[in-house]
C-alpha positions as CSV (number, residue, x, y, z in Angstrom):
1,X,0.0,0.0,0.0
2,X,3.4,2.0,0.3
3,X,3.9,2.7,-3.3
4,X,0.8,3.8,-3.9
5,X,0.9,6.5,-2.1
6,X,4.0,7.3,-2.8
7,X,3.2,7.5,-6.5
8,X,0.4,9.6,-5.7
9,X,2.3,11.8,-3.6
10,X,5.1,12.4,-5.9
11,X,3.1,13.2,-9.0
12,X,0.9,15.9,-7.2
13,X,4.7,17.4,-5.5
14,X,5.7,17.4,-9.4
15,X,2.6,18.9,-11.1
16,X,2.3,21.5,-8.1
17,X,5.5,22.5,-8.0
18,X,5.8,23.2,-11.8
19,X,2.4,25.2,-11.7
20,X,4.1,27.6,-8.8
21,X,7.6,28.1,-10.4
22,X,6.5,28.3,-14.3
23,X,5.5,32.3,-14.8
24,X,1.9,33.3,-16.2
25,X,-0.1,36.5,-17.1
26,X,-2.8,37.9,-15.6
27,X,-5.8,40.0,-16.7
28,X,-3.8,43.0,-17.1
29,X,-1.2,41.4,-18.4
30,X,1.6,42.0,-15.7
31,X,3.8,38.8,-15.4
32,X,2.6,36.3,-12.0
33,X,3.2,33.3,-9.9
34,X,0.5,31.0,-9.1
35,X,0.1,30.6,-5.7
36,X,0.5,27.2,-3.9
37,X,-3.6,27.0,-2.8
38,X,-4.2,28.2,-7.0
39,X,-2.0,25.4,-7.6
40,X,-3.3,22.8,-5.3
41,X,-6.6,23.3,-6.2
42,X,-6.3,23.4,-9.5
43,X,-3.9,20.1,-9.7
44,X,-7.4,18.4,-7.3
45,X,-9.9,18.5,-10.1
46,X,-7.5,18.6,-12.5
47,X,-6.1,14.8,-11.4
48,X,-9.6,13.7,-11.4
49,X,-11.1,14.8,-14.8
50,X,-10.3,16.4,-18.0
51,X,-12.4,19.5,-19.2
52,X,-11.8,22.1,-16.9
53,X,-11.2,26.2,-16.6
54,X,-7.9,27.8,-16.4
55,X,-7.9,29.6,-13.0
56,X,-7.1,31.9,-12.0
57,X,-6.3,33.2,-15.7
58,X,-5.8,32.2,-19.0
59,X,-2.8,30.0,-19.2
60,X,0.5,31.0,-21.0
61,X,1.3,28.2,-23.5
62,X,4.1,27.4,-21.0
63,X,1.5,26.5,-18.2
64,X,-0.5,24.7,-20.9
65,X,2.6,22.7,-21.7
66,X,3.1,21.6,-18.1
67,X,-0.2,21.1,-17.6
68,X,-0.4,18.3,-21.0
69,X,2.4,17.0,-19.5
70,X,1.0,16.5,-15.7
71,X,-2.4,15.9,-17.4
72,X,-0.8,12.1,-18.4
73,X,1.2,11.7,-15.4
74,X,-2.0,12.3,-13.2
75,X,-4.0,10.1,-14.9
76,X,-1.0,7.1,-14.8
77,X,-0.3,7.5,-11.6
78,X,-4.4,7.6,-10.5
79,X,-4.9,4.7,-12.3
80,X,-2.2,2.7,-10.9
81,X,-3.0,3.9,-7.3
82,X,-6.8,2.7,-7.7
83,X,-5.8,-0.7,-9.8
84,X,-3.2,-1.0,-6.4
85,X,-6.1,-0.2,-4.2
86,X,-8.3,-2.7,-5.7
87,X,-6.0,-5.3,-5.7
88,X,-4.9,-4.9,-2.1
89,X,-8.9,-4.9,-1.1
90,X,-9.2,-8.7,-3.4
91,X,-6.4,-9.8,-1.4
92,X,-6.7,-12.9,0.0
93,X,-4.3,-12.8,2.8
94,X,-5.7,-9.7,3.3
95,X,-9.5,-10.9,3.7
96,X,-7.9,-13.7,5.8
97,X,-6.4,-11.5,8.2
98,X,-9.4,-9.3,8.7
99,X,-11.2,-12.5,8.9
100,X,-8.8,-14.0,11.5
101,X,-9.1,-10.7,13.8
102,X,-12.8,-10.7,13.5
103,X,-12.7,-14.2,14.8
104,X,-10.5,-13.3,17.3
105,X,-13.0,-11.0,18.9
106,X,-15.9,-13.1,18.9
107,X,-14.0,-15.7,20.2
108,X,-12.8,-13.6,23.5
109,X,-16.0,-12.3,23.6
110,X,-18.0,-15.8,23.8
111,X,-18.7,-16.4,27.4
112,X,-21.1,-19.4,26.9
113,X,-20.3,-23.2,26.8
114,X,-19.2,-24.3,23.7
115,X,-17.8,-26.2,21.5
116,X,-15.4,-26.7,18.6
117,X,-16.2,-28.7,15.4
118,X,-13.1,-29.2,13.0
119,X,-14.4,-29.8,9.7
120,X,-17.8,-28.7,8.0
121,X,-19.4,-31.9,5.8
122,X,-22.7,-33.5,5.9
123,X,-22.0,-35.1,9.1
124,X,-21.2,-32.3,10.8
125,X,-23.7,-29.9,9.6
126,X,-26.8,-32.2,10.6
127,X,-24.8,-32.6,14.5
128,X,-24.6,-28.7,13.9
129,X,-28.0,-28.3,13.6
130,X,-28.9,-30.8,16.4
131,X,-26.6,-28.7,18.9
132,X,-27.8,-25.5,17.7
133,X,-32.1,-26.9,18.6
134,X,-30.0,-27.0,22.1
135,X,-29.1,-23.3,22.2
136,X,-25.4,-24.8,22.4
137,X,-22.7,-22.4,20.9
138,X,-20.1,-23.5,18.6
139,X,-17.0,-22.7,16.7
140,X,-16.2,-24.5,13.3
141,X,-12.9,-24.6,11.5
142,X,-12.5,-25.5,8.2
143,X,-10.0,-25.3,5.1
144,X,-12.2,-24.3,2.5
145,X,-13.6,-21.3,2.1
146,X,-16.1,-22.3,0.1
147,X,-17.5,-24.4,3.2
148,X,-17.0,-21.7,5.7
149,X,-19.0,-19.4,3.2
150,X,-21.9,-22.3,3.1
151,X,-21.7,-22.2,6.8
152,X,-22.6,-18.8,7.0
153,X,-25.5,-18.8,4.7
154,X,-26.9,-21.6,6.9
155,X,-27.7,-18.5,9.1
156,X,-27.9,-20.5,12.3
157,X,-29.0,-19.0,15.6
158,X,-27.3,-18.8,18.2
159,X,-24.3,-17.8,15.9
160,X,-22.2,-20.6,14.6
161,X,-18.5,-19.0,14.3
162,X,-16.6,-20.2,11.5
163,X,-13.4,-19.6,10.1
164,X,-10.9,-21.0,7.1
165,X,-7.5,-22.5,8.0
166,X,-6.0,-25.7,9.2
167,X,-7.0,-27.6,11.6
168,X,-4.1,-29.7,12.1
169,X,-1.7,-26.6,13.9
170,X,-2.1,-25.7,17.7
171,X,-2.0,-22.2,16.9
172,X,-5.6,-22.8,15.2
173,X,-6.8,-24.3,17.9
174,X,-6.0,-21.5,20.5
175,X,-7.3,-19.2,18.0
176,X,-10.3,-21.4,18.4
177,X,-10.7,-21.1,22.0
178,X,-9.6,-24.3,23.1
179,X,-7.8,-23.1,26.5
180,X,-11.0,-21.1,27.1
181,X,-12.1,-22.9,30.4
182,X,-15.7,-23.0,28.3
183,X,-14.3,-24.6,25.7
184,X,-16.2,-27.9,26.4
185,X,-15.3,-29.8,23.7
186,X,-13.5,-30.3,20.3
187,X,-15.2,-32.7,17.9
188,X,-13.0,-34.3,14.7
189,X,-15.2,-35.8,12.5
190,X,-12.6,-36.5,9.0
191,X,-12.9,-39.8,7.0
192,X,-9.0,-39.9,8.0
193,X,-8.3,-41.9,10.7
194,X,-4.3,-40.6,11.0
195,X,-5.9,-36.8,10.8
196,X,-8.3,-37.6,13.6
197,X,-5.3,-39.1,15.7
198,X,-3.1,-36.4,15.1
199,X,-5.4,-33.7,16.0
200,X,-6.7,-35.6,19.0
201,X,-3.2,-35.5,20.4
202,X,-3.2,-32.2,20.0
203,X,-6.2,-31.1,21.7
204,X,-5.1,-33.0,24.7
205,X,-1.5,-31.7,24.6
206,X,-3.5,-28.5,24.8
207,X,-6.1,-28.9,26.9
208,X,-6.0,-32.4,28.7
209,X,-9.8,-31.0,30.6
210,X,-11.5,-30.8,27.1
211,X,-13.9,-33.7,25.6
212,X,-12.9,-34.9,22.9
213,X,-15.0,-36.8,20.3
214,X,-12.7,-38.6,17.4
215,X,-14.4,-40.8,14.5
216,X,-12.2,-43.9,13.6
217,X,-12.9,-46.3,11.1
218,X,-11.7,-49.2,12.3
219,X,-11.2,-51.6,15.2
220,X,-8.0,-51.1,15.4
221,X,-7.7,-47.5,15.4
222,X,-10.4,-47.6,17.8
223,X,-8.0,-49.3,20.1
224,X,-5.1,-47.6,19.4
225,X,-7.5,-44.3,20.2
226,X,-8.4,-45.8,23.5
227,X,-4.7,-46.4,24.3
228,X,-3.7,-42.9,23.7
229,X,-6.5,-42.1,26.1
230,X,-9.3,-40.9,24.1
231,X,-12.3,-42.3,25.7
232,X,-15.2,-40.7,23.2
233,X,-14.5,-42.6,20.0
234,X,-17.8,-42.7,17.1
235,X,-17.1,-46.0,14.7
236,X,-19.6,-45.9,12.6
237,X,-19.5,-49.5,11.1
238,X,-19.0,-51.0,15.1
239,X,-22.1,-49.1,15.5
240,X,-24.0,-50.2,12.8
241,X,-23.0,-54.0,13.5
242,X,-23.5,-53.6,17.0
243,X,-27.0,-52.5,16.3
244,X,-27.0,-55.3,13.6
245,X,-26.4,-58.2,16.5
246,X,-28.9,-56.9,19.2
247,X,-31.8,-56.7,16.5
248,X,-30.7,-60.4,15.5
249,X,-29.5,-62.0,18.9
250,X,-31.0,-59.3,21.7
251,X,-34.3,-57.4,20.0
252,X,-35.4,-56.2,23.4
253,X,-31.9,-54.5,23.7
254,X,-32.0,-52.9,20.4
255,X,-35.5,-51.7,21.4
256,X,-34.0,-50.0,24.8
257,X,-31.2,-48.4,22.5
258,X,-34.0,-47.2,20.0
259,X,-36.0,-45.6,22.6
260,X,-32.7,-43.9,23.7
261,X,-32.8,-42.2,20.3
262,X,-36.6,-41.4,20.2
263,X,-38.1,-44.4,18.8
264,X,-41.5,-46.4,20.3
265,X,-40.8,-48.8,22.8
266,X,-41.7,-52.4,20.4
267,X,-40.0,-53.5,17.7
268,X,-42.1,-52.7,14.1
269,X,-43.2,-55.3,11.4
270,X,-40.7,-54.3,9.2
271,X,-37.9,-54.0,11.7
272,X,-37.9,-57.8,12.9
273,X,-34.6,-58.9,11.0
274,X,-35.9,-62.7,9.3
275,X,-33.8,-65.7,9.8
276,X,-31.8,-67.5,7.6
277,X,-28.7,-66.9,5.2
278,X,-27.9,-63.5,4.9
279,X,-25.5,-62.4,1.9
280,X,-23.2,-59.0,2.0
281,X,-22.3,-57.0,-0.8
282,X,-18.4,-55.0,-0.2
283,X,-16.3,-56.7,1.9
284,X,-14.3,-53.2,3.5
285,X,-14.9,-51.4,7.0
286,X,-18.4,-52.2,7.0
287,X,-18.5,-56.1,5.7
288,X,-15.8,-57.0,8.1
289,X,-17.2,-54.9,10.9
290,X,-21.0,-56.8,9.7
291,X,-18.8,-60.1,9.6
292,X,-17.3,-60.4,13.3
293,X,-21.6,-59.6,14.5
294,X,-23.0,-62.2,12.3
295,X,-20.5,-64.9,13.1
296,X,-21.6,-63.9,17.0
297,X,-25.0,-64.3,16.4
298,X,-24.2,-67.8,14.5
299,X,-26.0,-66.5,11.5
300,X,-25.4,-68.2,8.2
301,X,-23.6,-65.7,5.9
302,X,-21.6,-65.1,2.5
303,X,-19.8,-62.5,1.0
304,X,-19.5,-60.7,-2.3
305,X,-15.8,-59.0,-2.5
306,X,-17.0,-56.1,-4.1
307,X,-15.2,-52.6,-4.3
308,X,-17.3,-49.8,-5.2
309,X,-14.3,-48.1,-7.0
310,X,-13.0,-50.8,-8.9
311,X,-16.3,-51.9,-10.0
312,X,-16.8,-48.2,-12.1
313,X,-13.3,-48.3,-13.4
314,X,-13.9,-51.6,-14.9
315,X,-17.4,-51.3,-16.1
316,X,-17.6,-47.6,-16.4
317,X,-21.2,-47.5,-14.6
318,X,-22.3,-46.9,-10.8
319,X,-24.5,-49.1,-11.4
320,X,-25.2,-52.9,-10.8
321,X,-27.1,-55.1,-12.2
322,X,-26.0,-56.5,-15.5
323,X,-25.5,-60.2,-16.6
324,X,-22.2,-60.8,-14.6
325,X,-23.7,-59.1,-11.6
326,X,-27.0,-61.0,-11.4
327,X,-24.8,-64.4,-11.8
328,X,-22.9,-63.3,-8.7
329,X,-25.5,-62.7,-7.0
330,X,-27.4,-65.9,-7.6
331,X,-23.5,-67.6,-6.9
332,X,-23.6,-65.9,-3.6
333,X,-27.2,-67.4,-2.5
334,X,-29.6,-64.7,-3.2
335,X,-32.4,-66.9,-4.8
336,X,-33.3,-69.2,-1.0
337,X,-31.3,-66.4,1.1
338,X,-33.7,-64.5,4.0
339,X,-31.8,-61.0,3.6
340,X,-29.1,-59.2,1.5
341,X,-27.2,-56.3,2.6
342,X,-25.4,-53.7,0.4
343,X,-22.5,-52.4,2.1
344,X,-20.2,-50.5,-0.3
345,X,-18.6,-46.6,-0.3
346,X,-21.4,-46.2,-3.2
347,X,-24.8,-45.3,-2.5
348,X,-26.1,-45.9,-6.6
349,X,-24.2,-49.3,-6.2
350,X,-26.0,-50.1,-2.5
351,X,-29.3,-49.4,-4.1
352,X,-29.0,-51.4,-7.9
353,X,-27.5,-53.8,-5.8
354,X,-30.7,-54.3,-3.6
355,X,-33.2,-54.0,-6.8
356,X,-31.7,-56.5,-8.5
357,X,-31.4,-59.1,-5.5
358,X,-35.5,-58.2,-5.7
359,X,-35.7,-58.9,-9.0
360,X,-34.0,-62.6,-8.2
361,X,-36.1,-63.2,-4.9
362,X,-38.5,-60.6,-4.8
363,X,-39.3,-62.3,-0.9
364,X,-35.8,-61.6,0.1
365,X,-35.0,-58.8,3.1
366,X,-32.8,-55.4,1.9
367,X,-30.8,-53.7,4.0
368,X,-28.6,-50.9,2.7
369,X,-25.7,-48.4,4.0
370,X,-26.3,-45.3,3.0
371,X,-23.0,-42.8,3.1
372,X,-24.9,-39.5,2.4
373,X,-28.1,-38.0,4.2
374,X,-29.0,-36.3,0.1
375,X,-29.3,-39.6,-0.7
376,X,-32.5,-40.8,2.1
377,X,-35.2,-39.7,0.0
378,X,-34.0,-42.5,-2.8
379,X,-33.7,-44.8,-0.7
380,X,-37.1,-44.3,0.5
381,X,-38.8,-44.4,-2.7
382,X,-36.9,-47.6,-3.2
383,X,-38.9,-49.4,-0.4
384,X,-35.3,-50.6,1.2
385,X,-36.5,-51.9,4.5
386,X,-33.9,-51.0,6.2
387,X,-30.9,-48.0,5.7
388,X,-28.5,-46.9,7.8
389,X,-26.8,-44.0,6.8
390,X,-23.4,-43.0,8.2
391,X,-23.7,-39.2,8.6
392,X,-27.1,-39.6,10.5
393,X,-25.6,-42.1,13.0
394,X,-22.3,-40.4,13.7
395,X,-24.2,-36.8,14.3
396,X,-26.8,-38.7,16.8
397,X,-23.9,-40.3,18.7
398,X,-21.9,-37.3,18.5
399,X,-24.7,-35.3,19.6
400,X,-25.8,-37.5,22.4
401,X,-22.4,-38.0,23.8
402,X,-22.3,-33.5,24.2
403,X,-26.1,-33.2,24.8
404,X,-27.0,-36.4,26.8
405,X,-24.0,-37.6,28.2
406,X,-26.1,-39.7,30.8
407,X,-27.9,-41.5,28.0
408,X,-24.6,-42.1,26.0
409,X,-23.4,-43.7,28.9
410,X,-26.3,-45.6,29.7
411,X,-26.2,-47.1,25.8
412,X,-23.0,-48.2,26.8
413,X,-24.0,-50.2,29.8
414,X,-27.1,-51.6,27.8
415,X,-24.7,-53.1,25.8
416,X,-23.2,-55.1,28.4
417,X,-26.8,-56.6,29.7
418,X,-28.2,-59.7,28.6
419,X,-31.7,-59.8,26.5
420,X,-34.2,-61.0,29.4
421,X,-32.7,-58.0,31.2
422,X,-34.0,-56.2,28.7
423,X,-37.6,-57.4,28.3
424,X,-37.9,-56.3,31.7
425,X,-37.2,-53.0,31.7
426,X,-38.9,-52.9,28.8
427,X,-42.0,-53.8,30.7
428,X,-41.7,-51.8,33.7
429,X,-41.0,-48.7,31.2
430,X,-44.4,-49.7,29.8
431,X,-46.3,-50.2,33.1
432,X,-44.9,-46.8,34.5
433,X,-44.7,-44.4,31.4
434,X,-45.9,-44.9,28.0
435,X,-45.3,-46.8,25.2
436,X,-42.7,-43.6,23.2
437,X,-41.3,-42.1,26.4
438,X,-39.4,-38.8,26.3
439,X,-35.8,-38.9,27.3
440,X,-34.2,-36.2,29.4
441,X,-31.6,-35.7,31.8
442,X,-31.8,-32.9,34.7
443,X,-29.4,-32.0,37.4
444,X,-29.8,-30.9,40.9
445,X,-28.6,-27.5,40.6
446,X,-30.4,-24.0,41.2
447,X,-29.8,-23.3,37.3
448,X,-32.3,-26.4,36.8
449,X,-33.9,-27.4,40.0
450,X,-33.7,-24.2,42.0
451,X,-36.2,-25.4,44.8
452,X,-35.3,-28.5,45.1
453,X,-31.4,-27.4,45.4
454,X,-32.6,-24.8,48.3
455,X,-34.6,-27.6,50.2
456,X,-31.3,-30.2,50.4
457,X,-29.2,-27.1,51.1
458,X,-31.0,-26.4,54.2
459,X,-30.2,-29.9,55.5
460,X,-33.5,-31.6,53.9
461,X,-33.5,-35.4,52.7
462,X,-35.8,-36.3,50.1
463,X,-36.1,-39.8,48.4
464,X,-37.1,-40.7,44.6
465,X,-40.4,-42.1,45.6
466,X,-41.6,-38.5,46.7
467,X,-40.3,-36.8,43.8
468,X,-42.3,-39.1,41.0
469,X,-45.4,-38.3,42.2
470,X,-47.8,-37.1,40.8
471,X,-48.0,-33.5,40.9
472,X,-52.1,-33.1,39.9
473,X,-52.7,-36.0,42.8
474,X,-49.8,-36.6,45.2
475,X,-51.0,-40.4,46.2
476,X,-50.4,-41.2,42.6
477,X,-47.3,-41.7,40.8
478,X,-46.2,-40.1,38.0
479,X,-45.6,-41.5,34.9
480,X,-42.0,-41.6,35.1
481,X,-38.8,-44.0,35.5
482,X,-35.4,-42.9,36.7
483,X,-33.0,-44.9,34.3
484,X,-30.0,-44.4,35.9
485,X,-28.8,-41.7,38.6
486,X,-24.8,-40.1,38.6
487,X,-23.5,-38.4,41.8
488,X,-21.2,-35.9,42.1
489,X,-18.1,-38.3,42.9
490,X,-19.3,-39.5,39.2
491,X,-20.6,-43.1,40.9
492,X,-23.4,-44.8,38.9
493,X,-26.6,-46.5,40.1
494,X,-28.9,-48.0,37.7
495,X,-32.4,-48.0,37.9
496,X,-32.4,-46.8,41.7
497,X,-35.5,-47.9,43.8
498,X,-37.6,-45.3,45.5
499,X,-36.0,-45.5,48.2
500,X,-32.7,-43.4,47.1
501,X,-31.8,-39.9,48.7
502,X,-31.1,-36.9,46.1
503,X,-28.9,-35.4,47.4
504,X,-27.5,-31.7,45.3
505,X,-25.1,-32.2,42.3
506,X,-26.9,-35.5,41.1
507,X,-27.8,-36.0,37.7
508,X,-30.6,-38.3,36.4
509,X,-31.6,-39.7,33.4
510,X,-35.3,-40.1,33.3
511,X,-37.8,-41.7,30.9
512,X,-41.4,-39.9,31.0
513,X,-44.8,-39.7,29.3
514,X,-45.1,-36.2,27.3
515,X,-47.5,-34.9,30.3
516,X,-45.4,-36.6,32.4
517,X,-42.8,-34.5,31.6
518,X,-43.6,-30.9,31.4
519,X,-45.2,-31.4,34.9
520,X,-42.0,-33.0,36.2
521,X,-40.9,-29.8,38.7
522,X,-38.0,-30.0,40.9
């Protein structure tokens, strides 16, 4: 920006200067100087536009002379200082820095919980707009501009911050808040497993109080994750087989984990996995993951090696279904098989892949991954009966684990419970509350149970039984079930009798019918 100015500087000094020294004539014809505000002003509109006076009189040719000359050397220099000007404003290091300092501000000026999201994909904008239903804040980083920019035409309230630059330095993430002591959590959500441990690493070099939620891919980065001390890990496919087992081998589980993630309490028509052979499409993350759950339910299975990729480049299609495909299929089973699953990186090869096993056994049970939330609607239309999609599940647990950590950990010890355990609470959740209970989670604090709080506080006991009565008629109970209750030394109890003392800093997890809970008051 210098020059510039310089230019600009330097060719008024010139143009004045000449206009002072050179001699001129005035209406009487006696010899004169211009003066230097004649001069100044004169040089002002003169720099600007062309088609002008001569003030204060006629010019000698002399002064006309100088002035063709500083006439050009105006102009140029103008033109140069603007085209400068112009340049400097399109900058991009210069947008980037303004950028960077706006962020800089916002961020010292957020006083709120939040927390920071490192990437901006389909994943993370559906977990985005499940945290922002919450009133949580958050910070997103990304590398592309071009995502930051569709970030900010999502217009969510509260502000989501967002900013371009990489996410793998630490000075990033103190830009992003991460020492803030309400920096809550950091979330990396990449399909890069390495990238995800790297930055991991680095959020707990920085900030070894913050939560951190890291996707892996595979079992054994999940491990090596869980070594390194991460304890929040979201794998997708582990998921999605885990699921897979307790609808085949523990229903009555899968339903408690359902209703965890606002389903009905009973397993639909449509849901109730058949027996029999099942055959799997892609044998990657996903068919190995679906592999180790189906040989642990002892369910009869084969497996179609199929890479999405490779499949393209060979046939140059996405999709499946011609006469080498339908042999393979009918090698693999699909005519007398109970259920076929498509499990490639592909969603167009998932879904010709599930038509044409139709087409062979029009009786046979489809199940299909789908990578992509755009893609649900297609799916839908294509009467799959059942889809998991990727994004969807890794936003839900990602959200839960930030939102509902009480229910995430619950899930967790569901998982460890046999079946008949199961059907049991199943039934009591029935008998006491509703068929769809509500899930929520409250703590014994003034900011959410301020009476309550006040009561222990002034040396009060008060047991569960009293508190889940009905508020409308006090001899009745409410239709409500404490799940699981967390102290403030962070000991569990599971499904506590009535017979339990709150005491202040406890946080439950409660199931409740709809009335149930809006007149739940602490």
């Amino acid at each position: 920006m210098r020059t510039p100015l310089l230019v600009i500087i330097l060719t008024f000094s010139i143009t004045i200067i000449g206009l002072v020294l050179i001699p001129g004539v005035d209406g009487n014809g006696n010899p004169y100087h211009m003066s230097f505000l004649d001069a100044v002003y004169f040089v002002s509109f003169m720099a600007s536009t062309i088609g002008f006076g001569e003030v204060p009189y006629e010019f000698t040719y002399a002064q006309r002379l100088w002035v063709l000359f500083s006439i050009y050397i105006s102009v140029i220099g103008w033109f140069y200082a603007i085209g400068a000007l112009v340049a400097l404003i399109q900058d991009k290091n210069l947008i980037l820095e303004l950028d960077v300092a706006k962020f800089r501000k916002k961020i010292k000026n957020l006083k709120e919980h939040f927390v920071i999201i490192l990437g901006y994909n389909h994943a993370t904008k559906e977990l985005i707009n499940r945290l922002n239903r919450d009133g949580k804040r958050i910070v997103v980083l990304d590398k592309s501009q071009e995502k930051i920019d569709e970030l900010e035409l999502e217009h969510f309230m509260p502000e989501v911050y967002g900013l371009r630059a990489n996410v793998e330095t630490p000075e990033v993430l103190r830009l992003a808040g991460i020492k803030k002591r309400n920096c809550k959590a950091v979330i990396t959500l990449f399909d890069n497993d390495y990238k995800n441990t790297k930055i991991a690493l680095l959020v707990k070099l920085l900030n070894n109080k913050v939560n951190i939620i890291v996707k892996s891919s595979t079992k054994e980065q999940t491990q090596h994750l869980k070594n390194l001390g991460i304890k929040n890990i979201i794998d997708p496919f582990h998921l999605i087989a885990n699921r897979f087992y307790l609808a085949v081998s523990a229903p009555h589980l899968w339903i408690l984990e359902q209703m965890l993630f606002g389903h009905d309490l009973y397993m639909h028509e449509h849901e109730s996995l058949p027996n029999g052979k099942y055959v799997v499409c892609g044998y990657g993350r996903m068919g190995k993951a679906l592999q180790e759950s189906l040989n642990k339910s002892n369910t009869d299975c084969s497996f179609i090696d199929l890479k999405s990729a490779k499949h393209k480049a060979q046939k140059n299609s996405a999709i499946y279904g011609d006469a080498e495909d339908y042999q393979s299929l009918i090698d693999a089973g699909v005519e007398d098989a109970a259920a076929i699953i498509a499990a490639t990186k592909d969603d167009l090869i998932n879904l010709t892949i599930l038509l044409t096993a139709k087409k062979i056994n029009p009786d046979i049970y489809t199940i299909g991954r789908e990578n992509t939330i755009d893609d649900v609607t297609i799916f839908q239309s294509a009467k799959i009966d059942r889809v998991y999609i990727l994004e969807e599940i890794i936003s839900e647990f990602a959200h839960r684990i930030i939102s509902q950590p009480l229910t995430h950990q619950f899930l967790q010890i569901i998982h460890k419970k046999d079946d008949e355990w199961g059907k049991e609470l199943i039934d009591k959740l029935k008998q006491k509350t509703c068929y769809n209970p509500e899930i929520f989670e409250l703590r014994v604090v003034k900011s959410q149970a301020y009476a309550l709080t006040e009561y222990l506080k002034n040396g009060n006991s008060i047991n569960l039984g009293l508190l889940s009565r009905d508020l409308s008629d006090r001899k009745q109970r409410a239709k409500i079930h404490i799940l699981m209750v967390k102290n403030r030394k962070e000991e569990i109890t599971i499904l506590p009798d009535e017979n339990y003392c709150v005491k202040v800093s406890d946080r439950f997890l409660i199931a409740a019918s709809e009335e149930a809970r809006e007149n739940f008051e602490l």
